[in-house]
C-alpha positions as a Markdown table, in Angstrom:
| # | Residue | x | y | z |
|---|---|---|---|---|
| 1 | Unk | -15.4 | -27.8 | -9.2 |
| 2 | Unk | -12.1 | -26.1 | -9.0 |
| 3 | Unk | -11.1 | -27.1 | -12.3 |
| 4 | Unk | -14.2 | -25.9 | -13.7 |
| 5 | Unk | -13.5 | -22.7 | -12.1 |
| 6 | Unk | -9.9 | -22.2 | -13.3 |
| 7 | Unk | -11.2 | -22.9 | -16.3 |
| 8 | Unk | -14.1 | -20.4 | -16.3 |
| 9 | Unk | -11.4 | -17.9 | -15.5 |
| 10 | Unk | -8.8 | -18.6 | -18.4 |
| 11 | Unk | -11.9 | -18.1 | -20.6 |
| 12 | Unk | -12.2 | -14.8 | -19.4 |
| 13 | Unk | -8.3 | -14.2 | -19.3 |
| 14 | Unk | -8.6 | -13.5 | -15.4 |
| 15 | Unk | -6.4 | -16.7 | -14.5 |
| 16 | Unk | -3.5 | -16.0 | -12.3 |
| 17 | Unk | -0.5 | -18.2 | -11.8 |
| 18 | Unk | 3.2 | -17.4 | -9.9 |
| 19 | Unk | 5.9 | -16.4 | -11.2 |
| 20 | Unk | 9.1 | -17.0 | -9.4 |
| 21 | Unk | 12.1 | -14.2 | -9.1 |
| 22 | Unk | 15.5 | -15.8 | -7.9 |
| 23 | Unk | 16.8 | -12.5 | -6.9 |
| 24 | Unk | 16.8 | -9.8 | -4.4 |
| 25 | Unk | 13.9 | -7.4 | -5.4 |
| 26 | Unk | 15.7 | -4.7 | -7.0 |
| 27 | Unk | 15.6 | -2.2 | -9.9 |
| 28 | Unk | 16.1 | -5.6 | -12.1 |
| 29 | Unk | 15.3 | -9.1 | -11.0 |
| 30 | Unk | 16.1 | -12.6 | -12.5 |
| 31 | Unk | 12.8 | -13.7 | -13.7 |
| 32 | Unk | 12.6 | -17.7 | -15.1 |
| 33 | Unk | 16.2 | -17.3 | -15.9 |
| 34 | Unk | 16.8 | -14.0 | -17.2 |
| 35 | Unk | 17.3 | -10.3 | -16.0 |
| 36 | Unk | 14.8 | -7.7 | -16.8 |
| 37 | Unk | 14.0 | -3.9 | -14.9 |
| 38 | Unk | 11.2 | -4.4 | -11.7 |
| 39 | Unk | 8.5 | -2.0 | -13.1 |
| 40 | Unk | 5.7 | -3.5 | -10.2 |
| 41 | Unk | 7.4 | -3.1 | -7.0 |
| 42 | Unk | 6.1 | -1.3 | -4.0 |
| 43 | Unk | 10.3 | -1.3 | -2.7 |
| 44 | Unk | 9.5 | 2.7 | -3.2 |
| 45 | Unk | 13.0 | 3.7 | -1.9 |
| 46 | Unk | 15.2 | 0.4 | -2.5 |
| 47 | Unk | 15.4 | -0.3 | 2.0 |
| 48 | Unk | 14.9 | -3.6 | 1.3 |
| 49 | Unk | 18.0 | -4.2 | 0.2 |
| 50 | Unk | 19.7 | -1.4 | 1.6 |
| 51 | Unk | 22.3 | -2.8 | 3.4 |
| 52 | Unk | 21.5 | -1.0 | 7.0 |
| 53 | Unk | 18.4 | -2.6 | 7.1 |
| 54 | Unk | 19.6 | -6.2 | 5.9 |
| 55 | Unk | 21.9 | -6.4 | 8.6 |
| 56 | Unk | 19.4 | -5.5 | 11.0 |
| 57 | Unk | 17.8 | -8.0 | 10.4 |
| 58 | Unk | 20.3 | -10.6 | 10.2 |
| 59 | Unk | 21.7 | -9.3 | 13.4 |
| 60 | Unk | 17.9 | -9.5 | 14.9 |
| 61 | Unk | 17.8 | -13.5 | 13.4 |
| 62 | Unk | 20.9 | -14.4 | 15.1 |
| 63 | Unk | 20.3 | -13.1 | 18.6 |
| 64 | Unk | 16.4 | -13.7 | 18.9 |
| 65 | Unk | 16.3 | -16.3 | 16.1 |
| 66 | Unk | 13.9 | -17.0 | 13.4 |
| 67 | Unk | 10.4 | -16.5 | 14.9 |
| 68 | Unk | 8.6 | -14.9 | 17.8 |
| 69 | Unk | 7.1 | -18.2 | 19.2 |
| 70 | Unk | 3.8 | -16.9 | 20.4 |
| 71 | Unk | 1.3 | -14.4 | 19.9 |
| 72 | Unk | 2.6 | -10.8 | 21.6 |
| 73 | Unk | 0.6 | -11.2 | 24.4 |
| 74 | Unk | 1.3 | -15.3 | 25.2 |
| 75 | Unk | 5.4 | -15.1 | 24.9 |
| 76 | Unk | 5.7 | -13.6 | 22.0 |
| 77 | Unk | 6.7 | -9.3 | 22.5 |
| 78 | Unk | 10.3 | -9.0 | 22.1 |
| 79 | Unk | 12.4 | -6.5 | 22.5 |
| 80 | Unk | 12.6 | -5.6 | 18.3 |
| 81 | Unk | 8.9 | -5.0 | 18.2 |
| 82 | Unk | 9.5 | -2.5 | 20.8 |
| 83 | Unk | 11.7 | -0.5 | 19.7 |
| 84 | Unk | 9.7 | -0.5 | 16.3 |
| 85 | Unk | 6.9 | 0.8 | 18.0 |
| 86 | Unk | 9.1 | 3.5 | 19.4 |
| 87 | Unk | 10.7 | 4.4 | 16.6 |
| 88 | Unk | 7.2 | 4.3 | 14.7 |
| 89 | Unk | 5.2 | 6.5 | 17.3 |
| 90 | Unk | 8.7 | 9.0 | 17.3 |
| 91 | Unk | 8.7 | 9.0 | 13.3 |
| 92 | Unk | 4.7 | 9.5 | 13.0 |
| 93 | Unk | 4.6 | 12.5 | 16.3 |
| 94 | Unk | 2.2 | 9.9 | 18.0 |
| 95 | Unk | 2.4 | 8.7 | 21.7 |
| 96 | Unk | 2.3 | 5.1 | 21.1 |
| 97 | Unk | 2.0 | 2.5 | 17.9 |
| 98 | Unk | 1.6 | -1.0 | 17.7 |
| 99 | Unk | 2.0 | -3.0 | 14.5 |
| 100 | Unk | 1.1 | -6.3 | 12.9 |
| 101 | Unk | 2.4 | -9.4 | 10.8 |
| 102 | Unk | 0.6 | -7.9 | 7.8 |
| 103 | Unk | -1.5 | -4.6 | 6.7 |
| 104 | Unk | -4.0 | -6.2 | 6.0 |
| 105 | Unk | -4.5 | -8.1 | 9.4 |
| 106 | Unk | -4.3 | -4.7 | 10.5 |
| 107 | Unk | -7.6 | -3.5 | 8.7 |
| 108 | Unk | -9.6 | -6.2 | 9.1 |
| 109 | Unk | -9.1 | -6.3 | 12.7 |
| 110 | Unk | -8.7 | -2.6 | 13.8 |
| 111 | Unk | -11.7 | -1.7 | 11.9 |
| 112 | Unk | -14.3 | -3.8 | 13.6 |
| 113 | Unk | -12.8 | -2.8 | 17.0 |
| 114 | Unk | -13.3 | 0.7 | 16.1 |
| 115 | Unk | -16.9 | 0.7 | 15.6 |
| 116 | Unk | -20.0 | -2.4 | 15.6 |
| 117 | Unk | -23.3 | -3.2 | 14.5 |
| 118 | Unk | -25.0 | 0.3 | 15.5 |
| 119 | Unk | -22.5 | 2.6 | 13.3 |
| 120 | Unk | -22.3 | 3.5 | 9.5 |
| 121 | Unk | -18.9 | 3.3 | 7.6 |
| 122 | Unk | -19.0 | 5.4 | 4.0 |
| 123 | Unk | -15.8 | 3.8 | 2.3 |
| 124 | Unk | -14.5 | 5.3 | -1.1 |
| 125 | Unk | -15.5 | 3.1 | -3.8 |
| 126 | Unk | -11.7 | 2.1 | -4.6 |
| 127 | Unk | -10.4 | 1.6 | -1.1 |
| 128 | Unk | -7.8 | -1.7 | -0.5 |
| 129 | Unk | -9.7 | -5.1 | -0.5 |
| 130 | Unk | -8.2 | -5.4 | 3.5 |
| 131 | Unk | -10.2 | -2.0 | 3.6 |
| 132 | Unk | -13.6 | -3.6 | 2.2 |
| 133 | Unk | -13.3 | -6.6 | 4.4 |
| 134 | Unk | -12.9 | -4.8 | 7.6 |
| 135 | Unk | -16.0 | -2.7 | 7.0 |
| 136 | Unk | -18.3 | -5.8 | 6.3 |
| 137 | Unk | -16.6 | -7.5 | 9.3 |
| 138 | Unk | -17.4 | -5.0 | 11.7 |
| 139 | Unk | -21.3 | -6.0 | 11.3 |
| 140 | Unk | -22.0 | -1.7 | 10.9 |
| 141 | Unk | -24.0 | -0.6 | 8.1 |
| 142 | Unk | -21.5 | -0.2 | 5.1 |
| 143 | Unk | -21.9 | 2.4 | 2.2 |
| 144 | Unk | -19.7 | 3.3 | -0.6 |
| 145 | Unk | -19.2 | 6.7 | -2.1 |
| 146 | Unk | -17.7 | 7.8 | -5.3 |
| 147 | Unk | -14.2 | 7.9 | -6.0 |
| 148 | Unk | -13.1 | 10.9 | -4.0 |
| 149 | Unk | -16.1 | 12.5 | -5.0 |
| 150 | Unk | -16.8 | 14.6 | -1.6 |
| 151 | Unk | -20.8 | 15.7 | -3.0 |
| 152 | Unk | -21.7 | 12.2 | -2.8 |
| 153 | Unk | -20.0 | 12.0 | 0.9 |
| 154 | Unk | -21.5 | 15.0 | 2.2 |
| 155 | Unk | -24.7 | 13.3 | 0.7 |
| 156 | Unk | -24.2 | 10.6 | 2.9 |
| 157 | Unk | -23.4 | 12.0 | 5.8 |
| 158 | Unk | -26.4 | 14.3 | 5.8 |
| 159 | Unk | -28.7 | 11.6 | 5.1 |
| 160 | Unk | -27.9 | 9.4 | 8.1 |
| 161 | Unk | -29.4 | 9.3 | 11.5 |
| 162 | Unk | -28.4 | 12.1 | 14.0 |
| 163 | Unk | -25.8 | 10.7 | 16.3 |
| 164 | Unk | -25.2 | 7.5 | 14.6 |
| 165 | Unk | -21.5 | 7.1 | 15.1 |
| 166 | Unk | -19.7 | 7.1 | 11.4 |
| 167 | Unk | -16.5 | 5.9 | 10.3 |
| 168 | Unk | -14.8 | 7.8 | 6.8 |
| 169 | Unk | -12.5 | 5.1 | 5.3 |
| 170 | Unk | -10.2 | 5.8 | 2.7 |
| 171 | Unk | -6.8 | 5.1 | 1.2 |
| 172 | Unk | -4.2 | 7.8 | 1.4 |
| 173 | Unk | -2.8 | 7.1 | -1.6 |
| 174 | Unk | -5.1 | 4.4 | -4.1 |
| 175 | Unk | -2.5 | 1.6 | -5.1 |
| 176 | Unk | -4.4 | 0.5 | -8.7 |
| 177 | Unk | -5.0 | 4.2 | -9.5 |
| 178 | Unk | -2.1 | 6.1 | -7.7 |
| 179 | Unk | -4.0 | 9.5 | -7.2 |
| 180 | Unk | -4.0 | 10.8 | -3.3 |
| 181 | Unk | -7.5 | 10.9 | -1.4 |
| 182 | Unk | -8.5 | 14.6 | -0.6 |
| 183 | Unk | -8.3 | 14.5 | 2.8 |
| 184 | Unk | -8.5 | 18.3 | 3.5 |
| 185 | Unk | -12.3 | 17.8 | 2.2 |
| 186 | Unk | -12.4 | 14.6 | 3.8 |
| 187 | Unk | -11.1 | 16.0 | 7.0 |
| 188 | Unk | -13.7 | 19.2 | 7.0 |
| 189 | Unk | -16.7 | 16.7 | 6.3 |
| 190 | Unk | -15.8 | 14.5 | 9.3 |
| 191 | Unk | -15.7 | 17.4 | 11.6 |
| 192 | Unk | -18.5 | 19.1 | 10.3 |
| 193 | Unk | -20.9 | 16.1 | 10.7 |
| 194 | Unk | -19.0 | 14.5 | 13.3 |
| 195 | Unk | -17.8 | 11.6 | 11.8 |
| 196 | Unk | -14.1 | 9.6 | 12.4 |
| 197 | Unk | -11.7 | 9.3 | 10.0 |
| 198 | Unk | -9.6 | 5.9 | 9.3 |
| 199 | Unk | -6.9 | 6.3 | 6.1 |
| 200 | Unk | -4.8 | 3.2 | 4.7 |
| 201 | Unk | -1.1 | 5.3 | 4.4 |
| 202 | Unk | 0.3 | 2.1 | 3.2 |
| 203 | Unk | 1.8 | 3.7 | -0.2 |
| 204 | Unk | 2.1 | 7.5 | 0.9 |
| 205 | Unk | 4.1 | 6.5 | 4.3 |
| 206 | Unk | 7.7 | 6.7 | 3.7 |
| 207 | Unk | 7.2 | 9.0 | 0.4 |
| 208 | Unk | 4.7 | 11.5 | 0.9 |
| 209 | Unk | 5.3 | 15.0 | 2.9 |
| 210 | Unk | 8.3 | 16.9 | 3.8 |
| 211 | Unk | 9.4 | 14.7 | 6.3 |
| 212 | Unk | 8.1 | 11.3 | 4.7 |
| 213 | Unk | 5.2 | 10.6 | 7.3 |
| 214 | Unk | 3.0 | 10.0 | 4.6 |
| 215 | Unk | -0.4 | 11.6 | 2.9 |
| 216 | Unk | -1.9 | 12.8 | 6.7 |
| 217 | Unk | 1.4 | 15.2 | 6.7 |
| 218 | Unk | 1.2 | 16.0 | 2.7 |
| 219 | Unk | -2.2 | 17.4 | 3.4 |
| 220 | Unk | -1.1 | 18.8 | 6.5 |
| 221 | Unk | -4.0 | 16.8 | 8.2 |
| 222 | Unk | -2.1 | 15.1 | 11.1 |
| 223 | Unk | -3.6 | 16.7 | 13.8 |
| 224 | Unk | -7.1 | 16.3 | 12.5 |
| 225 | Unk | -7.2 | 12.2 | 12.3 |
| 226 | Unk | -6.9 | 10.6 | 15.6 |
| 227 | Unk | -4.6 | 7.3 | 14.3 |
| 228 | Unk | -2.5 | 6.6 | 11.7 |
| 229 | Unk | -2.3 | 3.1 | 9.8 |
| 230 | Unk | 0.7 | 2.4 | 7.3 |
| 231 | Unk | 2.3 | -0.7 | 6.0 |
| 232 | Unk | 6.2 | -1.4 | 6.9 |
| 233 | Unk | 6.2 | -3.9 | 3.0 |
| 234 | Unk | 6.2 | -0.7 | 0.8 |
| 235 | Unk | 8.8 | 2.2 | 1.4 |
| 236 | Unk | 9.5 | 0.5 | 4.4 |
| 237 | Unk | 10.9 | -2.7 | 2.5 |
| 238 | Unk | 10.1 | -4.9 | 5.5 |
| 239 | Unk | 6.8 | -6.3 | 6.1 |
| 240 | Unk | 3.5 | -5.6 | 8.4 |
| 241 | Unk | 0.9 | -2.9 | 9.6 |
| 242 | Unk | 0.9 | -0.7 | 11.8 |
| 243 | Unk | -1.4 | 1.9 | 13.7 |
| 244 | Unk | -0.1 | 4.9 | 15.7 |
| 245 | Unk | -2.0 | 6.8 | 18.2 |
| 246 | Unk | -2.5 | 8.3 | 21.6 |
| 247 | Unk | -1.7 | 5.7 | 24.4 |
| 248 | Unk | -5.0 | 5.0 | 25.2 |
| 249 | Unk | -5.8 | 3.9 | 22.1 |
| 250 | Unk | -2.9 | 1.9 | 21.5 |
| 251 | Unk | -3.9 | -0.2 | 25.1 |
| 252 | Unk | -7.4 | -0.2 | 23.2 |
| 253 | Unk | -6.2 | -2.1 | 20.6 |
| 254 | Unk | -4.1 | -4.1 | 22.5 |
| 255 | Unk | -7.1 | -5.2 | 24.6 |
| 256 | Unk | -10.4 | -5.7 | 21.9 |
| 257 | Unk | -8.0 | -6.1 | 18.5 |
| 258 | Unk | -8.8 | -9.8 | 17.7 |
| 259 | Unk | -6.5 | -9.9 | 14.5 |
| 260 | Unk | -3.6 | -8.7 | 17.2 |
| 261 | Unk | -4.7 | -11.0 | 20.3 |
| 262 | Unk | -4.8 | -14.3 | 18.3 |
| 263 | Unk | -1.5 | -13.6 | 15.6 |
| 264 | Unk | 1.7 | -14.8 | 16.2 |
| 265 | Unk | 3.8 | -12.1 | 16.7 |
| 266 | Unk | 6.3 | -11.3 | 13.3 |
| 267 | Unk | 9.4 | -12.3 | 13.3 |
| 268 | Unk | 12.2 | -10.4 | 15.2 |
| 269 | Unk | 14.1 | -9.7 | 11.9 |
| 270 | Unk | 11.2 | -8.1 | 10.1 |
| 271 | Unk | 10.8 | -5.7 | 13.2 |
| 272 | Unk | 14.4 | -4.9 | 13.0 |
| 273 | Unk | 14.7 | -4.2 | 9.5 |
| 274 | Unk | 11.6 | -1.9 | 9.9 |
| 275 | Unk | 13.5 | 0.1 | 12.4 |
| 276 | Unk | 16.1 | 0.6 | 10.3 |
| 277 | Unk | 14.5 | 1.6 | 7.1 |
| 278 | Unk | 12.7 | 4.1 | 9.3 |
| 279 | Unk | 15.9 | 5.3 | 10.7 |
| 280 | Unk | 17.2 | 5.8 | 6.6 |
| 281 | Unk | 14.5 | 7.6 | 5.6 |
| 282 | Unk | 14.8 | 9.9 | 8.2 |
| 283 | Unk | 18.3 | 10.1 | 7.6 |
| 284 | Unk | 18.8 | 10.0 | 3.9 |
| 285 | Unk | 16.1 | 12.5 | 2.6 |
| 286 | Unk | 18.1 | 12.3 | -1.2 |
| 287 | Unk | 16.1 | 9.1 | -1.5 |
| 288 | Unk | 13.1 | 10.2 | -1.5 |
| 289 | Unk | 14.0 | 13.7 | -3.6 |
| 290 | Unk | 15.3 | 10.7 | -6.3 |
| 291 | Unk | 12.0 | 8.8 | -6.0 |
| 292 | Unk | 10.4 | 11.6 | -7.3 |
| 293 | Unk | 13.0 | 12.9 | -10.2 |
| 294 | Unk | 12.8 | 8.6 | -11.3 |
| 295 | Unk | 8.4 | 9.3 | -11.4 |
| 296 | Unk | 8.3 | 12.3 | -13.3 |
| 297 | Unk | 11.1 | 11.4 | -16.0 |
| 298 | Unk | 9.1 | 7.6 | -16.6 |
| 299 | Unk | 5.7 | 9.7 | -16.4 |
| 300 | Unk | 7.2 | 12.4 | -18.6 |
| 301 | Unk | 8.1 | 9.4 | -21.1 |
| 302 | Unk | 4.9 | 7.8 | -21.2 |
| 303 | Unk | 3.2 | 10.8 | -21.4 |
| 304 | Unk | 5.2 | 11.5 | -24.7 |
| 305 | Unk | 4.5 | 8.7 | -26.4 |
| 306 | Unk | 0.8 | 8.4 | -25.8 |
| 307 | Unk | 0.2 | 5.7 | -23.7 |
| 308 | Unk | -3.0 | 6.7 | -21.5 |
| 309 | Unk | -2.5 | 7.0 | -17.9 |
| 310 | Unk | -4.6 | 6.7 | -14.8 |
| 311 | Unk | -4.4 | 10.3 | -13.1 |
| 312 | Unk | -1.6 | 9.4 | -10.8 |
| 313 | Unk | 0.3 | 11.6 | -8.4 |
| 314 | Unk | 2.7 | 9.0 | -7.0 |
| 315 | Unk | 5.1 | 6.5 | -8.1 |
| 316 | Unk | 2.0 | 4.0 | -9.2 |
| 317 | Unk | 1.6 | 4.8 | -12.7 |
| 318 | Unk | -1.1 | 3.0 | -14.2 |
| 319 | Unk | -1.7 | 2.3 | -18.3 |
| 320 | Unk | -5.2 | 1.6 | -18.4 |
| 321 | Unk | -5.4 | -0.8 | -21.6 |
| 322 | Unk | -9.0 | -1.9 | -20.9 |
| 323 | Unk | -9.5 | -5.4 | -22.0 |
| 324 | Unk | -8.0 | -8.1 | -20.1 |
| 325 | Unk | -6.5 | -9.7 | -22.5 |
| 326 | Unk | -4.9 | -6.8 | -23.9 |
| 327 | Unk | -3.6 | -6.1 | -20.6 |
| 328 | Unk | -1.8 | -9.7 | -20.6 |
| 329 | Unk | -0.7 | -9.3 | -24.2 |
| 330 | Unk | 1.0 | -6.2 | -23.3 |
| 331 | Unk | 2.7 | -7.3 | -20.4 |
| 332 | Unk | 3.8 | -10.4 | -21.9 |
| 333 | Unk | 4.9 | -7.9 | -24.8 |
| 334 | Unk | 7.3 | -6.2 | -22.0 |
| 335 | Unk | 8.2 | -9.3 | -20.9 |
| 336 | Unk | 9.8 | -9.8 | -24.0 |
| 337 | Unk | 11.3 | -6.6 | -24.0 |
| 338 | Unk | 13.0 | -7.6 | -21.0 |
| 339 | Unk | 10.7 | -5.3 | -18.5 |
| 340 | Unk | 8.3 | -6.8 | -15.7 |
| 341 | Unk | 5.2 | -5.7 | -15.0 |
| 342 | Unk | 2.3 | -7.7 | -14.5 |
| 343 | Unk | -1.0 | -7.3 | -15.8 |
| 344 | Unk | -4.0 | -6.3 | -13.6 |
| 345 | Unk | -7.3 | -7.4 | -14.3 |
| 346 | Unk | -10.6 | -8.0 | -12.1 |
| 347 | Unk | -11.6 | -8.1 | -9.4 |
| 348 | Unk | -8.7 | -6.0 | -8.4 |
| 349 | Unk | -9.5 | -3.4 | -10.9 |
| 350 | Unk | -13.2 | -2.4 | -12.2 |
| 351 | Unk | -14.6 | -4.0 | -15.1 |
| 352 | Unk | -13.0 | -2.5 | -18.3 |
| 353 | Unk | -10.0 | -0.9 | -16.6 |
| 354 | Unk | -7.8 | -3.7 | -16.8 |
| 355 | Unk | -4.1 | -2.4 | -16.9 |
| 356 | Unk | -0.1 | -2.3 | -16.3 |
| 357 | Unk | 0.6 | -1.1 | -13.3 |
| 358 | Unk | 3.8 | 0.4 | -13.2 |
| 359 | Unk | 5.8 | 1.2 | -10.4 |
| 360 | Unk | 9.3 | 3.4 | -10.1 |
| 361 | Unk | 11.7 | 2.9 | -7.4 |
| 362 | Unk | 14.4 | 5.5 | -5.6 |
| 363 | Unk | 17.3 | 2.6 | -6.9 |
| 364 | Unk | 16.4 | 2.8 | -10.5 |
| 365 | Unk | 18.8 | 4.6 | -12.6 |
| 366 | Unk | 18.3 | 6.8 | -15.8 |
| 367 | Unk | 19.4 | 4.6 | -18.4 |
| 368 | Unk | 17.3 | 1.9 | -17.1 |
| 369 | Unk | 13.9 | 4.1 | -17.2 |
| 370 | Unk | 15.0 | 5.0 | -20.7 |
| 371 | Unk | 15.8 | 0.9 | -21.6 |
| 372 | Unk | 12.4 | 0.7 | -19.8 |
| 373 | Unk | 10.4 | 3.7 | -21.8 |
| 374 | Unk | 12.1 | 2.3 | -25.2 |
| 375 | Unk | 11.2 | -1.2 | -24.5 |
| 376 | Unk | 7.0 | 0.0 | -23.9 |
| 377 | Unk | 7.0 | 1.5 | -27.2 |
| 378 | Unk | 8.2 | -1.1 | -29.1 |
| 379 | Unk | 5.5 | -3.6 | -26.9 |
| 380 | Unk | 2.6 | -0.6 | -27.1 |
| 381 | Unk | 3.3 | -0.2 | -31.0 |
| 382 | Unk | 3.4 | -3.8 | -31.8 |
| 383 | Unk | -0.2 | -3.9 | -30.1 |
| 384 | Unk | -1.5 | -0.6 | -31.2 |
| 385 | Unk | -1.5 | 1.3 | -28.4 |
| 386 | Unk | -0.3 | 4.1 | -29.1 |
């Protein structure tokens, strides 16, 4: 059976295998043997290996050692993931936070907590797969609506039962497509109809808004969405989820959260490190002003020569090539041209949209985004794409 399957997906060139880097992950990486630029990381502004937040966490390993030993509320809360949670609630304006081994443990738990069988979620049709289980999880009636189309959410509000209670779930920022959900709109609709809001920040914290709190506080909607979930893997460069809140909803979680209650705790270094790169960004605002210069000078050059984007307003810059194995053909093309970015095909992407998904980073420099740019052409041209 699992041979037939693997072979049922090569067919359709939508098998996936590893591939191993044997290096920090950096602008460039040693990948089977060789160096070549990083062009797919979500390391947004190079904290994980920024040496703060490295010797946080070794300094974390050595005095509370490798793991956590239990679940938080067994043995396993210690004194790291406090003091991420503080410096979380500080960084987000929230009264409390409480994070997770991994973002998506964070959706598919919080989610069902926050609402059951007799409620409706209306999800956008391109929200994270974490996003998609937690809906169908929570048992409540699930709808979709069109990519940030906010007519055929307002249709769906108005069309369901008076006083059912209604969850909005969307990404802040969409990882395969990198364009930023309208949550002004979003935000007018939910209080309109009265209807909750629950946005996956995992790729705007860090990046987006003047202070780096993410896509509530670029839309200058933090007041008017009652918690906040994020990743600490992206800009962060650590790893888990996180949700931020009033108190009360915090102890909430703490209480009905089954994805919380029966996880053992991360380890103390990854808390650490999280603390850190929070402290950095809040510190070091340059990094995320260079973020931005490194995006618009690789979207400026792939604009010029012709290769055709997703509509991105982040970091994630997407060439939609189509056909998966076009999409593998061009990123073994790169490959060659000593730049790594894997193809991505479906079910992560819809049918016909497979793509490169390319990815800029605060720690690459100039002349490697113009090495990059110059070795796309020379891949797109050879495959006539552009």
């Amino acid at each position: 059976m699992f041979k037939q399957h693997l072979q049922k997906l090569g067919d359709q060139h939508l098998l996936r295998r590893l591939r191993t880097i044997a290096s920090a992950t950096g602008p460039t990486v040693i990948l089977e043997g060789r160096e070549v630029i990083l062009l797919s990381s979500n390391n947004y502004l190079g904290l994980a290996t920024h040496p703060t937040v490295v010797e946080a966490a070794i300094a974390a390993t050595r005095r509370y050692g490798g793991g956590s030993g239990a679940a938080r509320l067994v043995c396993g809360t210690l004194t790291p993931h406090e003091a991420l949670e503080t410096a979380l609630a500080r960084f987000k304006g929230t009264e409390a936070a409480l994070t997770f081994a991994a973002g998506y443990l964070a959706n598919i738990g919080v989610i069902p907590a926050l609402i059951g069988k007799d409620g409706l979620i209306l999800a956008d049709r391109l929200c994270h797969a974490s996003l998609i289980d937690g809906c169908r999880l929570s048992g409540a009636t699930f709808r979709v609506y069109h990519h940030r189309d906010m007519n055929h959410l307002e249709q769906l509000l108005a069309r369901r039962t008076s006083g059912k209670p209604t969850l909005i779930v969307t990404d802040g920022i969409f990882s395969m497509d990198g364009d930023i959900a309208p949550m002004k709109d979003i935000a007018q609709l939910a209080e309109r109809y009265g209807a909750t809001i629950y946005v996956d920040d995992a790729h705007g914290t860090g990046i987006l808004g003047p202070t780096g709190r993410g896509t509530l506080e670029h839309c200058g909607v933090e007041s008017r969405v009652p918690y906040h979930m994020g990743t600490l893997s992206k800009a962060i460069g650590s790893a888990g989820g996180y949700l931020a809140g009033s108190a009360a909803f915090i102890a909430y979680l703490v209480n009905t959260c089954r994805a919380f209650t029966y996880t053992t705790a991360p380890p103390p270094a990854t808390a650490a490190a999280a603390t850190a790169a929070i402290q950095v960004i809040e510190q070091e605002p340059d990094r995320r002003a260079r973020l931005w210069q490194n995006r618009e000078r690789l979207a400026q050059g792939l604009t010029r020569l012709g290769f055709r984007l997703a509509a991105s307003e982040s970091p994630i810059l997407p060439i939609i090539v189509g056909d998966p194995d076009r999409a593998m053909n061009l990123a073994q093309a790169l490959i060659d041209q000593g730049v790594y970015a894997p193809a991505i095909r479906p079910p992560t992407v819809p049918p016909a949209t497979s793509r490169i998904r390319l990815t800029i980073t605060a720690d690459h420099t100039d002349e490697q985004i113009d090495q990059a740019l110059a070795g796309l052409e020379r891949a797109g041209r050879t495959l006539n794409l552009i």
